[in-house]
N, CA, C and O atoms as a GROMACS GRO file, in nm:
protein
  500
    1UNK      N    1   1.122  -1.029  -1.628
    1UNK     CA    2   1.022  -0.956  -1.704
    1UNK      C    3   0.883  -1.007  -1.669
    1UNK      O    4   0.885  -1.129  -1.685
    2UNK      N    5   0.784  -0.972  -1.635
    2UNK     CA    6   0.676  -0.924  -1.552
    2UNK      C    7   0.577  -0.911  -1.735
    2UNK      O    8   0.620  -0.827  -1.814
    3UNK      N    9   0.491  -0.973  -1.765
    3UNK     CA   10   0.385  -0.970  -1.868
    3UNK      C   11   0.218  -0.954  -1.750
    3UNK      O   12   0.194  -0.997  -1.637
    4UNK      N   13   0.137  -0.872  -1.848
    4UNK     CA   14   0.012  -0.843  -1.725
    4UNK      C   15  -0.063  -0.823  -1.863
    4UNK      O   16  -0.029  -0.750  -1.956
    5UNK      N   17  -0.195  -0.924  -1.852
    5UNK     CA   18  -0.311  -0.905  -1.932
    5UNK      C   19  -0.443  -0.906  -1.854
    5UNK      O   20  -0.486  -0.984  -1.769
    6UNK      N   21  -0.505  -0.778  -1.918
    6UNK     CA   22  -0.623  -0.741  -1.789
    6UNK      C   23  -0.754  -0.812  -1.860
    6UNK      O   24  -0.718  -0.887  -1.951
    7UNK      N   25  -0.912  -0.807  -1.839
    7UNK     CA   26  -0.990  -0.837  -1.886
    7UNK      C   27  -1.120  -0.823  -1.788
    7UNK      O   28  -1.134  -0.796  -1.668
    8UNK      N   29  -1.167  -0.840  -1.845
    8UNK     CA   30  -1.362  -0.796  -1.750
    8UNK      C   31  -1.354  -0.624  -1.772
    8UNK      O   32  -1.395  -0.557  -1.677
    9UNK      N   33  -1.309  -0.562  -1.878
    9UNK     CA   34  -1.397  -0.443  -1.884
    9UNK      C   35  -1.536  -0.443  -1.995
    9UNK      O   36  -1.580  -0.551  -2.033
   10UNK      N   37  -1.586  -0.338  -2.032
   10UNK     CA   38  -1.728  -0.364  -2.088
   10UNK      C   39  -1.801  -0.226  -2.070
   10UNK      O   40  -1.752  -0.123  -2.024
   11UNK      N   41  -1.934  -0.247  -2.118
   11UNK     CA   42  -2.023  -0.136  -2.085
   11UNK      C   43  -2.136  -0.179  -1.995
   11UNK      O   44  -2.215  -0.272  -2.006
   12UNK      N   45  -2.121  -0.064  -1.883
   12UNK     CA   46  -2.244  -0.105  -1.821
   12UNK      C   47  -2.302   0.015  -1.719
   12UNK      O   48  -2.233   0.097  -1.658
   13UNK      N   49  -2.440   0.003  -1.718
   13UNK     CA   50  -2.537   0.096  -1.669
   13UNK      C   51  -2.470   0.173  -1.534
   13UNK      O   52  -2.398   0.118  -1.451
   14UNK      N   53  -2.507   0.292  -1.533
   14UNK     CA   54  -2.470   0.359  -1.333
   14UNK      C   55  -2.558   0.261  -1.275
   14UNK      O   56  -2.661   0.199  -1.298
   15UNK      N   57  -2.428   0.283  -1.153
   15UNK     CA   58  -2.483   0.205  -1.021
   15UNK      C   59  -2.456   0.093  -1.086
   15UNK      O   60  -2.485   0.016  -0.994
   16UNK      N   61  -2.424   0.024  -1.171
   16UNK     CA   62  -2.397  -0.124  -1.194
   16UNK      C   63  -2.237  -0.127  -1.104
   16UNK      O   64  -2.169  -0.048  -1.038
   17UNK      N   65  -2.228  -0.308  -1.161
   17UNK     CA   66  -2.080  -0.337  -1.107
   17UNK      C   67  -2.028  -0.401  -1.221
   17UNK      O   68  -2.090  -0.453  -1.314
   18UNK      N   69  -1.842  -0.386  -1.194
   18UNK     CA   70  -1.782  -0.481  -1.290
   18UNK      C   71  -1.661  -0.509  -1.234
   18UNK      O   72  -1.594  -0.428  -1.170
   19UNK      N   73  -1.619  -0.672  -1.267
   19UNK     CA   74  -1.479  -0.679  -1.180
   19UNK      C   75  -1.394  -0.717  -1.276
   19UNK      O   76  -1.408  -0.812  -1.353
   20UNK      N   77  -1.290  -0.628  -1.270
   20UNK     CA   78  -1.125  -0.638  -1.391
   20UNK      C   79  -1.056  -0.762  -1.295
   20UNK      O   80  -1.062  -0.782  -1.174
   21UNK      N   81  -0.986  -0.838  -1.410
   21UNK     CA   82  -0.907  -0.944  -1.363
   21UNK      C   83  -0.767  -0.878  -1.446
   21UNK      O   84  -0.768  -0.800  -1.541
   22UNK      N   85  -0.649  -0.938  -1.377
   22UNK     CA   86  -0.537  -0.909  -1.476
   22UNK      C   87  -0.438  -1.032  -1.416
   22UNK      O   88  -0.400  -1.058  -1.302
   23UNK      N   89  -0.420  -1.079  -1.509
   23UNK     CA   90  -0.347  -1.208  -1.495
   23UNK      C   91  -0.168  -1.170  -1.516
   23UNK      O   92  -0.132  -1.097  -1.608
   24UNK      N   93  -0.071  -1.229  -1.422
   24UNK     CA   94   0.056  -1.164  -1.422
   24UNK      C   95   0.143  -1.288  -1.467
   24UNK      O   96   0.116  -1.376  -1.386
   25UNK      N   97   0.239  -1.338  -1.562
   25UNK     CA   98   0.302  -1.361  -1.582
   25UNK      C   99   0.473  -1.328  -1.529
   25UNK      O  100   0.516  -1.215  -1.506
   26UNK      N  101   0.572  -1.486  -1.516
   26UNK     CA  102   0.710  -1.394  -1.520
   26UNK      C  103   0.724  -1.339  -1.380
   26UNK      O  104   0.640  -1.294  -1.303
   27UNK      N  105   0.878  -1.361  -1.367
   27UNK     CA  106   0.842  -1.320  -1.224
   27UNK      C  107   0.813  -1.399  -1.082
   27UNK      O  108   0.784  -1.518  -1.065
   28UNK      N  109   0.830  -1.306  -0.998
   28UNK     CA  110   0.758  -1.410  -0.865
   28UNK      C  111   0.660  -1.302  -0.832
   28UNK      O  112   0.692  -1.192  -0.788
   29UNK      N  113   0.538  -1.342  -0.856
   29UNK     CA  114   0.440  -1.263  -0.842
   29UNK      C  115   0.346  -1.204  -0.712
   29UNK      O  116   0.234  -1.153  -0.712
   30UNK      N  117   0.481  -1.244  -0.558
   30UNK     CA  118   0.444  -1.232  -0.457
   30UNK      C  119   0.532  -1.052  -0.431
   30UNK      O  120   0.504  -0.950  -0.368
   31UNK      N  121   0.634  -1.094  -0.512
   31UNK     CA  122   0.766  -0.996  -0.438
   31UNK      C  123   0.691  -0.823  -0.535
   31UNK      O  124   0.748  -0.714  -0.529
   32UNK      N  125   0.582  -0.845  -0.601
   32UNK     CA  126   0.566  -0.711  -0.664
   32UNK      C  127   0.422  -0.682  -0.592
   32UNK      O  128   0.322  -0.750  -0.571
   33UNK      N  129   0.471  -0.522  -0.559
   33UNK     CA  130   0.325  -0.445  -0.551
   33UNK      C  131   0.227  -0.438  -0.672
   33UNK      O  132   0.272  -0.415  -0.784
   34UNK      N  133   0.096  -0.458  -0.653
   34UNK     CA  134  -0.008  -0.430  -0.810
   34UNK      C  135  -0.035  -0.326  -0.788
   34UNK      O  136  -0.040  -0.282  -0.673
   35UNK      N  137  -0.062  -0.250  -0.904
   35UNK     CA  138  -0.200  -0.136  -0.902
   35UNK      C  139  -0.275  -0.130  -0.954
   35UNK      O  140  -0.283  -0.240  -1.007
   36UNK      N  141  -0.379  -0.055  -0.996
   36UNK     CA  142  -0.450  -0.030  -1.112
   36UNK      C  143  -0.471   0.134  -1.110
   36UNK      O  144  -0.503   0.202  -1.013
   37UNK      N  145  -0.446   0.171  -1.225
   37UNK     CA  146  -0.519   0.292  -1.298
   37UNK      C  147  -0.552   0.296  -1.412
   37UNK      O  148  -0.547   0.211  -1.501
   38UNK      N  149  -0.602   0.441  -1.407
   38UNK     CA  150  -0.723   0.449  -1.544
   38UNK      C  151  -0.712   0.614  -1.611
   38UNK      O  152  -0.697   0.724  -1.558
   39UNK      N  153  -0.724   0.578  -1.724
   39UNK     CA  154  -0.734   0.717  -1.831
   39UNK      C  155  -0.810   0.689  -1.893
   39UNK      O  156  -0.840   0.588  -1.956
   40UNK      N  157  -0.864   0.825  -1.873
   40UNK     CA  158  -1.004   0.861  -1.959
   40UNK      C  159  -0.911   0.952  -2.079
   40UNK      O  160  -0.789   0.969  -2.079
   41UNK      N  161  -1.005   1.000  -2.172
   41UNK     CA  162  -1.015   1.034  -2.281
   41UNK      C  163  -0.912   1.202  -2.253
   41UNK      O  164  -0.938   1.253  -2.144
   42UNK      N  165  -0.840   1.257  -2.311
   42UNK     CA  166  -0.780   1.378  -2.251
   42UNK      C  167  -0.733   1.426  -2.140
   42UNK      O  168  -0.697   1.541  -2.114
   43UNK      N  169  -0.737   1.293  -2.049
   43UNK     CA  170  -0.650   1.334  -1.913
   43UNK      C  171  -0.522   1.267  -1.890
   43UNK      O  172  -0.490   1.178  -1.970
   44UNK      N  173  -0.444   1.296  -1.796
   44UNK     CA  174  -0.375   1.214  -1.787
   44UNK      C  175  -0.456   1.051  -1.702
   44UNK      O  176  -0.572   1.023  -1.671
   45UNK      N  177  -0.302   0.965  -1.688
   45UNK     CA  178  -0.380   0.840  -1.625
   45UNK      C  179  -0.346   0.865  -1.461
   45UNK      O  180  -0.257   0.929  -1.406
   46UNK      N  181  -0.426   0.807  -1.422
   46UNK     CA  182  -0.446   0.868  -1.283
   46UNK      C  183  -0.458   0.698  -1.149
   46UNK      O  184  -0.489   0.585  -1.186
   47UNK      N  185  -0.424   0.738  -1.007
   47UNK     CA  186  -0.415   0.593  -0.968
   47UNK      C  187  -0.548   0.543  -0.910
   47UNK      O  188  -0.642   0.612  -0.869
   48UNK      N  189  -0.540   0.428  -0.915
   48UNK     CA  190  -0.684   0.357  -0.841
   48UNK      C  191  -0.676   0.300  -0.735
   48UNK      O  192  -0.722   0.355  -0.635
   49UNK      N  193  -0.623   0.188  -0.728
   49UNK     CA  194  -0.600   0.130  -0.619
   49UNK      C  195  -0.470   0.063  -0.630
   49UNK      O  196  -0.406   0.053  -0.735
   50UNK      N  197  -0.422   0.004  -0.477
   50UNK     CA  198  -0.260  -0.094  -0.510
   50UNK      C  199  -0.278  -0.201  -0.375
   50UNK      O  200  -0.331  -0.187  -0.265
   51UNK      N  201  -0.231  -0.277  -0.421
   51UNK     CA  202  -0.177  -0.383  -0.278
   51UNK      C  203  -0.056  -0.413  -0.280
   51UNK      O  204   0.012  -0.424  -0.382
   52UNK      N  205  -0.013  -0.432  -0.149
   52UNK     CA  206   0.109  -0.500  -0.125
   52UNK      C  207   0.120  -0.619  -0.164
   52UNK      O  208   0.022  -0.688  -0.188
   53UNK      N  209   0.247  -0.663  -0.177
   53UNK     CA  210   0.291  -0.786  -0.227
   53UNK      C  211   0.194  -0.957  -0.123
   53UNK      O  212   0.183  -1.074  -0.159
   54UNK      N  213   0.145  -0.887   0.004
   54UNK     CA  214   0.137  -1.023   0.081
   54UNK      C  215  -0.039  -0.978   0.095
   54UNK      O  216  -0.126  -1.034   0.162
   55UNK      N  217  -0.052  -0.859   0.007
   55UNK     CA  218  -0.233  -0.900   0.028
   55UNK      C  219  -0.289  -0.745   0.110
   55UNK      O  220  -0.404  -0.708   0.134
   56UNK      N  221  -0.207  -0.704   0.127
   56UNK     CA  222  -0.292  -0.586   0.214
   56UNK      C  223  -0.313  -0.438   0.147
   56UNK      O  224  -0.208  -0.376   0.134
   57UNK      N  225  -0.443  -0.366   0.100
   57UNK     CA  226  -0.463  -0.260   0.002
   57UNK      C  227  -0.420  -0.162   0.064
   57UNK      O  228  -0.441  -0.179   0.184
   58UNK      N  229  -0.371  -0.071   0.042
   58UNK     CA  230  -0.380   0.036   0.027
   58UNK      C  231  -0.462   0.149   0.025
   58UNK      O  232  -0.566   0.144  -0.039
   59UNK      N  233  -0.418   0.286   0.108
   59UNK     CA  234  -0.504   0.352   0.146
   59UNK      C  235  -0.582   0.396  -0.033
   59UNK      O  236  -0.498   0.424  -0.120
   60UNK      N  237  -0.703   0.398  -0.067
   60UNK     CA  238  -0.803   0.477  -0.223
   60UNK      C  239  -0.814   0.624  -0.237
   60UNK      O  240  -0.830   0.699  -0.140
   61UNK      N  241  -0.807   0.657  -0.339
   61UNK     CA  242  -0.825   0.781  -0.374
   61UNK      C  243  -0.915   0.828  -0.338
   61UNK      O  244  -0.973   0.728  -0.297
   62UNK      N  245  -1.009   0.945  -0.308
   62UNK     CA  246  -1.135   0.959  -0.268
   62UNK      C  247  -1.251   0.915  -0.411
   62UNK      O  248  -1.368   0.881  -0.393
   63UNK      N  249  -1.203   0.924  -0.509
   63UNK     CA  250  -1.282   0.917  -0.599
   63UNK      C  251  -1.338   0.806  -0.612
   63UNK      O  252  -1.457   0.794  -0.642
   64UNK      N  253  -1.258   0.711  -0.589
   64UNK     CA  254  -1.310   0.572  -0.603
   64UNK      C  255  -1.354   0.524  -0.446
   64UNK      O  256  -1.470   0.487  -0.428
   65UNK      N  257  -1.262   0.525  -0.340
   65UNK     CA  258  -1.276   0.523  -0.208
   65UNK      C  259  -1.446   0.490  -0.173
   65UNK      O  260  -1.534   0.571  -0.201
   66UNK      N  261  -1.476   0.330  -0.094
   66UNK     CA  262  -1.619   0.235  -0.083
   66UNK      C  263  -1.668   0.228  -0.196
   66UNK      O  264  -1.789   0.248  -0.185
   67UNK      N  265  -1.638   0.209  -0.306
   67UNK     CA  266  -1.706   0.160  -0.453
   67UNK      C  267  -1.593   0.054  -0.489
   67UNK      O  268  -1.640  -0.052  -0.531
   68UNK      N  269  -1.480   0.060  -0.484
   68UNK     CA  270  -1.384  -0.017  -0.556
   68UNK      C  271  -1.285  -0.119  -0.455
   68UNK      O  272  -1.233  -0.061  -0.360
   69UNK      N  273  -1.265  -0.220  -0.466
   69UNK     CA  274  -1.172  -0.278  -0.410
   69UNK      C  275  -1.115  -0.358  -0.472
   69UNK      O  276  -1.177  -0.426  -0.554
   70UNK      N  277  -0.957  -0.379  -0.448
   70UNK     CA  278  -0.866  -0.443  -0.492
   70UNK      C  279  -0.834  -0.576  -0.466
   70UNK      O  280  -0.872  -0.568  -0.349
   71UNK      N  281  -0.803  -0.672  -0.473
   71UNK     CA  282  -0.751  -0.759  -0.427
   71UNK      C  283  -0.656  -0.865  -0.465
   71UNK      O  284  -0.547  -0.820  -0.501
   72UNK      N  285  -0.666  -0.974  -0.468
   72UNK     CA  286  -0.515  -1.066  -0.534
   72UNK      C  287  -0.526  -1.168  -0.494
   72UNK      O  288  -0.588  -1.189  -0.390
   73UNK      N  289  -0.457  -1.286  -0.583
   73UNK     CA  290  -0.462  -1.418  -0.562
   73UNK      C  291  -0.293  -1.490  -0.569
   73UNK      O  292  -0.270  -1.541  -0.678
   74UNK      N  293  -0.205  -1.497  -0.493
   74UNK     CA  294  -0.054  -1.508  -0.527
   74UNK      C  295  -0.047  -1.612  -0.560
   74UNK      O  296   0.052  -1.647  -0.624
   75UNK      N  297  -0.185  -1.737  -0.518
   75UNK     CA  298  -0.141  -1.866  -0.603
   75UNK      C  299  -0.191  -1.871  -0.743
   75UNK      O  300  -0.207  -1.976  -0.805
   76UNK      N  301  -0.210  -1.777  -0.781
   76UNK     CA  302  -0.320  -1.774  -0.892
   76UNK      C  303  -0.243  -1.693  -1.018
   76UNK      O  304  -0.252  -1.717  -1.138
   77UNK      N  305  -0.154  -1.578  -0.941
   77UNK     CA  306  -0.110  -1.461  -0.980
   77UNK      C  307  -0.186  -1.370  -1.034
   77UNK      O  308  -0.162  -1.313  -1.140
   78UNK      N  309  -0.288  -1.350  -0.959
   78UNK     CA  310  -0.404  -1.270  -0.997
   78UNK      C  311  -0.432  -1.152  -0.954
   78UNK      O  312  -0.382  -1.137  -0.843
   79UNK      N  313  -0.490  -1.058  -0.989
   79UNK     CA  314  -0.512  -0.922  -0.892
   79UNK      C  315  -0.661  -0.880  -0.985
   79UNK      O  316  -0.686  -0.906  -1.102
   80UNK      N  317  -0.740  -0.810  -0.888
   80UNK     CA  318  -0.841  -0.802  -0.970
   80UNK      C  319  -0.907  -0.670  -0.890
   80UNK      O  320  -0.859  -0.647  -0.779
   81UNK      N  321  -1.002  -0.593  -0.934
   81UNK     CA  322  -1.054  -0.435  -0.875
   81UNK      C  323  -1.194  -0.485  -0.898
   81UNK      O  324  -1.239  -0.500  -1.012
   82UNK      N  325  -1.259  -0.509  -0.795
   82UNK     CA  326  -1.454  -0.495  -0.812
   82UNK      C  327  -1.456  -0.423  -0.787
   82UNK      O  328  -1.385  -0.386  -0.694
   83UNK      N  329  -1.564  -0.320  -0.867
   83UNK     CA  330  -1.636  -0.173  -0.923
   83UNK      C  331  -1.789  -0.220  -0.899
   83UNK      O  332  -1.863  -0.295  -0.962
   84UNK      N  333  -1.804  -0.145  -0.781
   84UNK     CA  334  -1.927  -0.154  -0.789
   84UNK      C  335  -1.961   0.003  -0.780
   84UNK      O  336  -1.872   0.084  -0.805
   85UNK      N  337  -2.098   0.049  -0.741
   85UNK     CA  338  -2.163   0.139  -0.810
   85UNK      C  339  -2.134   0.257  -0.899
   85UNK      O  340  -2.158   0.377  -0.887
   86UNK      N  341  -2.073   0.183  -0.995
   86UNK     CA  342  -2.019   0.274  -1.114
   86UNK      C  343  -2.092   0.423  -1.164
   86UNK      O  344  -2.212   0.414  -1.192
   87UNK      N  345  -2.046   0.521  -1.174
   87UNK     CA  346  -2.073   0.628  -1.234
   87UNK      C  347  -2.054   0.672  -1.326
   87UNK      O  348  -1.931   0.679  -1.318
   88UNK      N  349  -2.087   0.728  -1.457
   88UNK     CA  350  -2.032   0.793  -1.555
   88UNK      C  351  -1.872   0.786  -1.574
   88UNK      O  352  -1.802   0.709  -1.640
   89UNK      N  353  -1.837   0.912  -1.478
   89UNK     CA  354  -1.735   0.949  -1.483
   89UNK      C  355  -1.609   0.854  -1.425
   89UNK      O  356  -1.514   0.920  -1.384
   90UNK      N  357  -1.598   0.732  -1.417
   90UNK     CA  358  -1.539   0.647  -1.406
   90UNK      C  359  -1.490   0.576  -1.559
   90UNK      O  360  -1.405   0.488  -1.573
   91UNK      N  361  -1.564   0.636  -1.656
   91UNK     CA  362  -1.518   0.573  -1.801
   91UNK      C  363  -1.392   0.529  -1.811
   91UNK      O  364  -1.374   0.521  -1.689
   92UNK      N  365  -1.324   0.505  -1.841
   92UNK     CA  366  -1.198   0.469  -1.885
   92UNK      C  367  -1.124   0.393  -1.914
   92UNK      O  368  -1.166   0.289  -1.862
   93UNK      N  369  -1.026   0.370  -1.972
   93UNK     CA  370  -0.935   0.281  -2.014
   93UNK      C  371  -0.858   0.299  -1.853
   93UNK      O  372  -0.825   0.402  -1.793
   94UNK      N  373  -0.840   0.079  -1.797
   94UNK     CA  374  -0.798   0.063  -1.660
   94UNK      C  375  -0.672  -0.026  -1.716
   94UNK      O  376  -0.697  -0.110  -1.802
   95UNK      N  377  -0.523  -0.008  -1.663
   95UNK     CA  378  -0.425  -0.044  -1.651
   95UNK      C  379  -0.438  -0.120  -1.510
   95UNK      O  380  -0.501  -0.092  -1.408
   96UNK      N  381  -0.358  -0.223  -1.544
   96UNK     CA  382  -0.301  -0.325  -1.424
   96UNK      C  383  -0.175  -0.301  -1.408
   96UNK      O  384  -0.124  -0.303  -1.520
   97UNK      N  385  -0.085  -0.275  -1.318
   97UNK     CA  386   0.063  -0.242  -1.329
   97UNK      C  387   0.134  -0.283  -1.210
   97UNK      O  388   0.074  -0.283  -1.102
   98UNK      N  389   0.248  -0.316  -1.218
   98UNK     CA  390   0.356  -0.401  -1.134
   98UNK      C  391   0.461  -0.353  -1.091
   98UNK      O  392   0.532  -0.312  -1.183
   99UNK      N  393   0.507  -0.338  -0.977
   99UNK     CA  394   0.616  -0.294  -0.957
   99UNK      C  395   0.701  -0.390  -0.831
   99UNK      O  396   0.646  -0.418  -0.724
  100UNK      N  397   0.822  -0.427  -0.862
  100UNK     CA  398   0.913  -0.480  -0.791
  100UNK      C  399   0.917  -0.479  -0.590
  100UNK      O  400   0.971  -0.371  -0.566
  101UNK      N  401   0.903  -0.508  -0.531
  101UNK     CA  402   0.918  -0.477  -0.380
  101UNK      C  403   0.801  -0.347  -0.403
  101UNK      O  404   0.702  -0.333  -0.474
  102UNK      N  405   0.888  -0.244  -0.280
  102UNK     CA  406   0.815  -0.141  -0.315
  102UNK      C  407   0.824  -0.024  -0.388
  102UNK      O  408   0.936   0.027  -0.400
  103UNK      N  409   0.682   0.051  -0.461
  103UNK     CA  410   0.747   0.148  -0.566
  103UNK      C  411   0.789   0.248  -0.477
  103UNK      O  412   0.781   0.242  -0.354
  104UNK      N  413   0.830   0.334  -0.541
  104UNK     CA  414   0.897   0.440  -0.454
  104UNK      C  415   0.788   0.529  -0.477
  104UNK      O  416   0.780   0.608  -0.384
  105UNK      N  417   0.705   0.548  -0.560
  105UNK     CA  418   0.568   0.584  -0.562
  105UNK      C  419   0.444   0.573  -0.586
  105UNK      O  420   0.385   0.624  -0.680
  106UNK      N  421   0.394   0.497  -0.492
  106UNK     CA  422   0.285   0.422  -0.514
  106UNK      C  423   0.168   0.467  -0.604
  106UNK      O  424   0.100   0.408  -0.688
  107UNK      N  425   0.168   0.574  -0.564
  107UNK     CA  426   0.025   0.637  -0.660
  107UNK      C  427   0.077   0.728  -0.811
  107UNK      O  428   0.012   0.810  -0.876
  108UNK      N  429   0.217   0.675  -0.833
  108UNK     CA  430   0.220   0.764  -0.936
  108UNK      C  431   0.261   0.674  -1.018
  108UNK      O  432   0.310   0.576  -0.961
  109UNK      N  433   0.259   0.666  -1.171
  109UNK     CA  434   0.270   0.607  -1.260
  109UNK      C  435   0.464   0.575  -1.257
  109UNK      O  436   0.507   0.460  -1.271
  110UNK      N  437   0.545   0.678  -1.240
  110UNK     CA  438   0.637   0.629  -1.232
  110UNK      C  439   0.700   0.507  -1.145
  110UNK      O  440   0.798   0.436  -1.167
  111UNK      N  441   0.612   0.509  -1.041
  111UNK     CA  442   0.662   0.380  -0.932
  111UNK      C  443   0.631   0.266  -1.034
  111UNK      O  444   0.614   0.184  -0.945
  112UNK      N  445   0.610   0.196  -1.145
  112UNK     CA  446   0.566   0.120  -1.162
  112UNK      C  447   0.634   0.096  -1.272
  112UNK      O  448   0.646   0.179  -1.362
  113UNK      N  449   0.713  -0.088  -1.273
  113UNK     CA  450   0.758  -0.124  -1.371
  113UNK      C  451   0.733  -0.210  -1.481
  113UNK      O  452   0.811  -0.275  -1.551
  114UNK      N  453   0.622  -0.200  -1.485
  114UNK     CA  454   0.535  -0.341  -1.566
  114UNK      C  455   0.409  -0.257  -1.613
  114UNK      O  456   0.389  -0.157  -1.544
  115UNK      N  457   0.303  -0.283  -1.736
  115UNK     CA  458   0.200  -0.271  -1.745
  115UNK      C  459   0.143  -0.314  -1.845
  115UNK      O  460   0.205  -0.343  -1.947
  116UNK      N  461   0.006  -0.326  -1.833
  116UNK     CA  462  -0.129  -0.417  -1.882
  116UNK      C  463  -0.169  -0.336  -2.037
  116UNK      O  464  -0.127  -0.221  -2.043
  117UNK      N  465  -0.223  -0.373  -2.126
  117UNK     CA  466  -0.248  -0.319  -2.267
  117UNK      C  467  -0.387  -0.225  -2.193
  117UNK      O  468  -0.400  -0.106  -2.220
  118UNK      N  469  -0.448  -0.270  -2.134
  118UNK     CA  470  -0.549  -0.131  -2.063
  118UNK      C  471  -0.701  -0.256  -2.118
  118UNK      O  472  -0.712  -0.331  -2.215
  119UNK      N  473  -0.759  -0.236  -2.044
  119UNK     CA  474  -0.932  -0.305  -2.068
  119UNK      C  475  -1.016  -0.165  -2.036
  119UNK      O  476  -1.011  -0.098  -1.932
  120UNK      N  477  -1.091  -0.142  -2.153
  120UNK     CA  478  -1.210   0.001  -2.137
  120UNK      C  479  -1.344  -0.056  -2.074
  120UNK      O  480  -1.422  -0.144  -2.111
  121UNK      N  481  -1.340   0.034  -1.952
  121UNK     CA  482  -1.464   0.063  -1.919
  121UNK      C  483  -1.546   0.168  -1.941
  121UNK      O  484  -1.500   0.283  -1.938
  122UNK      N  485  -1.722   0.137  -1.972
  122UNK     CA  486  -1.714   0.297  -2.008
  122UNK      C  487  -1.878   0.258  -1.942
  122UNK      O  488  -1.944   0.154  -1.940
  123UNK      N  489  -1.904   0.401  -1.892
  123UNK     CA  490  -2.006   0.332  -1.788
  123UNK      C  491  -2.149   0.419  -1.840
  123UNK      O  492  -2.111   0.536  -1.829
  124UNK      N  493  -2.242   0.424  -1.873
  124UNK     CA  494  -2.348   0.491  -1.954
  124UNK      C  495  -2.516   0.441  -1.967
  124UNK      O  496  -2.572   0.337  -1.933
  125UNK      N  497  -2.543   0.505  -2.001
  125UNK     CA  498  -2.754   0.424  -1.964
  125UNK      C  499  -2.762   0.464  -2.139
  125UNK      O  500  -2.866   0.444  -2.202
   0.00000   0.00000   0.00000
């Protein structure tokens, strides 16, 4: 059993930056893919970014794609997303989520067997 608590969300100006940490418990925290996604207010939750188990990201959504990157610490058991030039429409509540080897779908919420209570970002002047 796989426990994931995220943190560094907040409010902050466009064009600012902010970097989510999510700390992973449980587990061997090399053998799972991370991800992160995010739901906003009336949508569904949607994917952000993922890495492989040994460090290497994954192709980004366009939405986020050169603003966001993923990364990870396996001695640390860490994974974390810097957001930089944030927009509005990036608001949301961001999940950290885990999945075993590999998911069978990376960008979809079902590949994923673990997840984070969610840290809100909400991005606004």
């Amino acid at each position: 059993q796989v426990q994931l608590v995220e943190s560094g969300g907040g409010l902050v100006q466009p064009g600012g930056s902010l970097r989510l940490s999510c700390a992973a418990s449980g587990g061997t925290f090399s053998d799972h893919y991370m991800a992160w996604f995010r739901q906003a207010p009336g949508k569904e939750r949607e994917f952000v970014a993922a890495i492989t188990g040994s460090g290497i990201p994954l192709n980004y959504p366009d939405s986020v794609k050169g603003r966001f990157t993923i990364s990870r610490d396996n001695a640390e058991n860490t994974v974390s997303l810097q957001m930089d030039s944030l927009k509005p429409e990036d608001t949301a509540v961001y999940y950290c989520a885990a999945a075993f080897l590999a998911p069978v779908g990376i960008t979809t919420t079902k590949g994923y067997d673990y997840w984070g209570q969610g840290t809100q970002v909400t991005v606004s002047s």
